[in-house]
N, C-alpha and C positions, 0 to 999 in steps of 0.2 A: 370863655370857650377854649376849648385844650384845642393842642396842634396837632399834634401826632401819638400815638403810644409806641411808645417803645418797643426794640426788637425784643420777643422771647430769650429766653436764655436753654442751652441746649439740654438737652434730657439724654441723660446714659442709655444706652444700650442694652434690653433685657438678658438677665442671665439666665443658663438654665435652670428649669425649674423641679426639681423632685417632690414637690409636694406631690397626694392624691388628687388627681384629678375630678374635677366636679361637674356633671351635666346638670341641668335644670331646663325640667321639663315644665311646659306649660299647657294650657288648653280647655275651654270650657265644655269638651264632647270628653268626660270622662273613659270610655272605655275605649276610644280610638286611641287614647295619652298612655293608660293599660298597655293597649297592643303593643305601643312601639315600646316601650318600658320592658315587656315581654319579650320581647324581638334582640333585645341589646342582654338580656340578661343570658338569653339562651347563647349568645354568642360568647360571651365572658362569666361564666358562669362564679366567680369569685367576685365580682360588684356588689353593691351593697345597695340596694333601693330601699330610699326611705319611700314611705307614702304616708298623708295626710287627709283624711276624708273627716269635713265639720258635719255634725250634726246640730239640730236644734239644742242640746244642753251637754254635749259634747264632743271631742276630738279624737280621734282615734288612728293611732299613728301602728304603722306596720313597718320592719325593718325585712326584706330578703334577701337570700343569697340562691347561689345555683342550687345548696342545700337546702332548700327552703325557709321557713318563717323563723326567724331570728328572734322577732321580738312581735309580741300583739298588745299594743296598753292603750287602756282607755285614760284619755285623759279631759279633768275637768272644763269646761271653758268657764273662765272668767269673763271674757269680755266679747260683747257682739261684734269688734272689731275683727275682719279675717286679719290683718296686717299685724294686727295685736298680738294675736293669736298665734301666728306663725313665727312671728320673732321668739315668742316665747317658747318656742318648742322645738320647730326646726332648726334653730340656730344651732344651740347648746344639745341637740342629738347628732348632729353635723359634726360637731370640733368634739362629742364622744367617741363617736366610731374610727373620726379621722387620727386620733391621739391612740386607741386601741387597736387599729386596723393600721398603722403607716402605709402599709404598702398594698393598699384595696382602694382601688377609686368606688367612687357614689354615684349614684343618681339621685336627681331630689322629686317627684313627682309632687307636683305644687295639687291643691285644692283647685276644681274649677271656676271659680269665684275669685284666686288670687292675682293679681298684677307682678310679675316678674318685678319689674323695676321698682315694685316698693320694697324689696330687699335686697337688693342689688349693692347696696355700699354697708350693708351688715355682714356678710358670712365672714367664720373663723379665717385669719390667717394662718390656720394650721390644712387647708386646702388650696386650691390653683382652679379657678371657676374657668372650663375650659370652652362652653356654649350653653347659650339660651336658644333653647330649642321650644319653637310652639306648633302642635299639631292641631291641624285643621279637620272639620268632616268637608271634603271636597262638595257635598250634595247640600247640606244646610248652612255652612256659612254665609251665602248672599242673602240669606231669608233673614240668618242674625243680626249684618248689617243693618237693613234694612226697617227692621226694627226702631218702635220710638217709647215703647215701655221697657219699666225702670225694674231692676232687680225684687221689689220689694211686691210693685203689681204681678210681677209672673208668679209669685210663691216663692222666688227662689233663694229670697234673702227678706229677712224680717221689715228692716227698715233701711234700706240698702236704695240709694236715691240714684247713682251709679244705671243705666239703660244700658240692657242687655250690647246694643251696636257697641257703647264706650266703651267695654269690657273687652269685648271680645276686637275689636282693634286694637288697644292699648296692649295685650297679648300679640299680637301680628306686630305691629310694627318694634316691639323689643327685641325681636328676636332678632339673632344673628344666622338662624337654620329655622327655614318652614317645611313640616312634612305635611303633606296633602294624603288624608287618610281616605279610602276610598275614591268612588269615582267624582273628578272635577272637569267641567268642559272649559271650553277656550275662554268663555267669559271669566268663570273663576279665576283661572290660573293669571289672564292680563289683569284681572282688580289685583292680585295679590302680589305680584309684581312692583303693581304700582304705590299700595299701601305701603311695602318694602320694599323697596329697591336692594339694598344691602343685606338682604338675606340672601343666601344661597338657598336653594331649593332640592328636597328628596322626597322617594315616594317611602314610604311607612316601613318598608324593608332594606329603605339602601341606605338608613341613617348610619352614621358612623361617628366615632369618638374622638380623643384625641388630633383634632381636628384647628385649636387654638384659634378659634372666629373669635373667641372674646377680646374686646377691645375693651380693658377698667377706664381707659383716658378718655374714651369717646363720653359725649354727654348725654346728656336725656332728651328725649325724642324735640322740646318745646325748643329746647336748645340751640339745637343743630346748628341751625340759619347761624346765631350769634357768633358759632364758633370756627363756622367758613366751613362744614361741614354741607352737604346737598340733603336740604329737605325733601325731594320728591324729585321727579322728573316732566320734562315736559313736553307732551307729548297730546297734542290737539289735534289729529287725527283718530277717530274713531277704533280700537280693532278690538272684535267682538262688542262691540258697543260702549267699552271702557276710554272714558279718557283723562288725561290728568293733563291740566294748567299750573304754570308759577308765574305769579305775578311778584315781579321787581320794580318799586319804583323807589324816590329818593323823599320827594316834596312830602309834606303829611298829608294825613285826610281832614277834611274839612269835619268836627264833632258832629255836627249836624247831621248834615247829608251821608255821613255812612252810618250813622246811627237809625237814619231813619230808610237806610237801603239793606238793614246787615237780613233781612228776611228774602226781599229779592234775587241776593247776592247766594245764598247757599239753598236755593230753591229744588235746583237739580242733583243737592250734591251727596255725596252719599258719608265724604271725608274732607274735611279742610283744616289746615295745622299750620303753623309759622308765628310770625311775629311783625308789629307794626308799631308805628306813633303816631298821636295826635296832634295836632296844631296848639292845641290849648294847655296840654298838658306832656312840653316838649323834652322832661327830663327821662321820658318812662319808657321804658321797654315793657311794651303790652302783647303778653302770648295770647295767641289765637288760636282754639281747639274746636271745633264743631262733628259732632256724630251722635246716631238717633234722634236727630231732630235736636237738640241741643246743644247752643252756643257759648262755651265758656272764656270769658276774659280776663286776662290776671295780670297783672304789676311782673316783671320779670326781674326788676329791677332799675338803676339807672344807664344808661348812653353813657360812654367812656367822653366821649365831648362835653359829659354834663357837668364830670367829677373835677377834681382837683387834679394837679398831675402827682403829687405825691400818694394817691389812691390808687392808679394804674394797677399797682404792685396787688393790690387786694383781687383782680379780674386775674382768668387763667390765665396761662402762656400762649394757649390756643386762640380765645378770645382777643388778645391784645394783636394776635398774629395777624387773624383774620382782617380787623379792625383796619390794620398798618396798611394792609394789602389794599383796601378799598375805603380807603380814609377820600373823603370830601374835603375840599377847602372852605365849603359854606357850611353845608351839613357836618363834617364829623362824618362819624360811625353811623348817624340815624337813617335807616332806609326801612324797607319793607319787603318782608320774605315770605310769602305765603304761597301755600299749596291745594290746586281744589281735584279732588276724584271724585268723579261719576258716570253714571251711566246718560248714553246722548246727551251729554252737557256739550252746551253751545260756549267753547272757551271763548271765541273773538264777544259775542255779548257781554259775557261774566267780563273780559279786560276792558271791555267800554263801560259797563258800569263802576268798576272800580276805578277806574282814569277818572270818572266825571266826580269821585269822591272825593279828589286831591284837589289841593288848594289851584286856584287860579290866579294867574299872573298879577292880577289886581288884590287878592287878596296876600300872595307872598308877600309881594311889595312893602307891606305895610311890616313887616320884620315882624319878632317874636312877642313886642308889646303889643303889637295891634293882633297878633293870632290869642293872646290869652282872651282877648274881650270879646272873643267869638262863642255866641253862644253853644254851649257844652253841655247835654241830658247826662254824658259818662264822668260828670266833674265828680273828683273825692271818690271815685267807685274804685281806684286803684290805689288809698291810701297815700302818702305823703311821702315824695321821693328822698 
């Protein structure tokens, strides 16, 4: 078991940047994403908006300016991938315009159906990606959360396994700017909050640009936790009937017993996201993502406690940061970061059920041989550390 990680090493300074600046818009209420796209162009009428609207057997990309329609091309789809799809076309119309245009920033108005952060670590470096902006309908996003059918059942994507709630939060909380398009009551506004804490917030006409929210170093949403970042907040008081729980603890959960509580556990909940470990399975960082009714578990990787210390160097600067900062002498790095929102969720129940899923005095005891021989339903579901 390692001792410590090591301190970061330091990071320069950003220089100024003269590239074109890049927004990227996001939002499954297309014409509300329109409006504000509309709203920013009338204001700078020399930007360049790409748009991207998939059809069943094809793509059809639209470039404007204050001058109007630049460019209208249909373009083939190859692949039922949207990710696929977008890389292929948005990327390379992006580092076009931005190499013929230097000195015209862009908007990128994404497809309703697309995830910002699956092209997040592609665009040209011939741009400066300046916010991830995603627009809401203030009136039907708690209906979308809410939601437990899949992309493919609505009609709205072929075979799209993806549920209308995951989509449409995975949008929400990428962003670094939420506009609330239309009217949103106090309910909306505390969920969306809570979904994002790190978003700034505007209403559909007060967006603005040049604004540098983008953080490239910050991680992905699953992340966070690992890299000493704030997953959520916590706030177990009721307001408009939204609340959000973090549960931290250090000891792992018993395979068992939280395997056979993980339904009881997100009963109320409308969003829960972080990361944990197993008793059984003590090398593994296992992210934690629940919405529209489904629970997804994935391998994140290994605990810097698991590695070697000539590995350290392979974990980010941030990650090792974090780690240092809240290094255990028993544990290491291994704890538990997780985040639940919902509406009248009973947070002190939800932290008593997850307390009763961690190990007990009598089962710590027995150290890390006797946690492997604890029976495990999740053995081998997160691959081999």
């Amino acid at each position: 078991m390692s001792s410590s990680p090591v301190a970061p090493r330091s990071v320069p300074a950003r220089a100024s940047d003269a590239r074109p600046s890049l927004t990227v818009l996001s939002g499954f209420w297309p014409e509300a994403v329109r409006e504000v796209a509309g709203t920013l162009l009338a204001r700078d009428p020399a930007l360049l908006v790409v748009r991207h609207e998939i059809h069943d057997d094809h793509v059809r990309r639209t470039v404007r300016s204050g001058a109007g329609v630049l460019e209208d091309v249909r373009v083939e789809l190859v692949h039922t991938c949207v990710t696929c799809t977008l890389r292929e076309d948005v990327l390379p119309t992006v580092a076009r315009l931005a190499a013929a245009h230097p000195d015209r920033d862009l908007v990128v108005h994404l497809p309703e159906l697309a995830e910002p952060e699956m092209l997040a670590d592609a665009w040209p470096e011939s741009v400066r990606v300046d916010s991830y902006v995603t627009v809401v309908d203030g009136e039907h996003v708690l209906d979308a959360l809410g939601t437990d059918e899949d992309l493919a059942a609505l009609g709205l994507a072929g075979d799209d396994e993806r549920t209308l709630a995951e989509l449409v939060v995975r949008q929400i909380e990428y962003a670094d700017t939420l506009v609330v398009h239309g009217d949103a009551d106090g309910r909306v506004r505390a969920l969306l909050h809570r979904l994002a804490p790190w978003a700034a917030r505007a209403g559909a006409g007060e967006l603005r640009r040049h604004t540098h929210r983008h953080r490239p170093e910050t991680p992905a949403v699953l992340a966070r936790g690992l890299e000493g970042f704030a997953l959520g907040v916590h706030e177990p008081a009721p307001e408009n009937d939204v609340v959000s729980a973090v549960f931290r603890a250090r000891r792992p959960f018993h395979p068992g017993r939280l395997h056979d509580a993980l339904d009881e556990i997100n009963e109320s909940v409308l969003r829960s996201r972080g990361h944990f470990w197993l008793a059984g399975q003590p090398e593994t960082v296992i992210a934690w993502e629940f919405a529209g009714g489904s629970l997804g578990l994935r391998s994140l990787g290994r605990w810097l406690t698991a590695v070697p210390d000539a590995e350290w160097d392979l974990a980010s600067d941030q990650r090792r940061l974090a780690a240092a900062m809240d290094w255990d002498p028993y544990y290491g790095d291994r704890h538990h970061h997780l985040v639940f929102i919902g509406l009248e969720l009973d947070a002190a129940a939800l932290h008593r059920r997850l307390t009763g899923c961690l190990l007990t005095d009598a089962e710590l005891a027995e150290g890390e041989a006797g946690w492997r021989r604890l029976p495990d339903p999740m053995a081998g579901a997160f691959g081999t550390p």
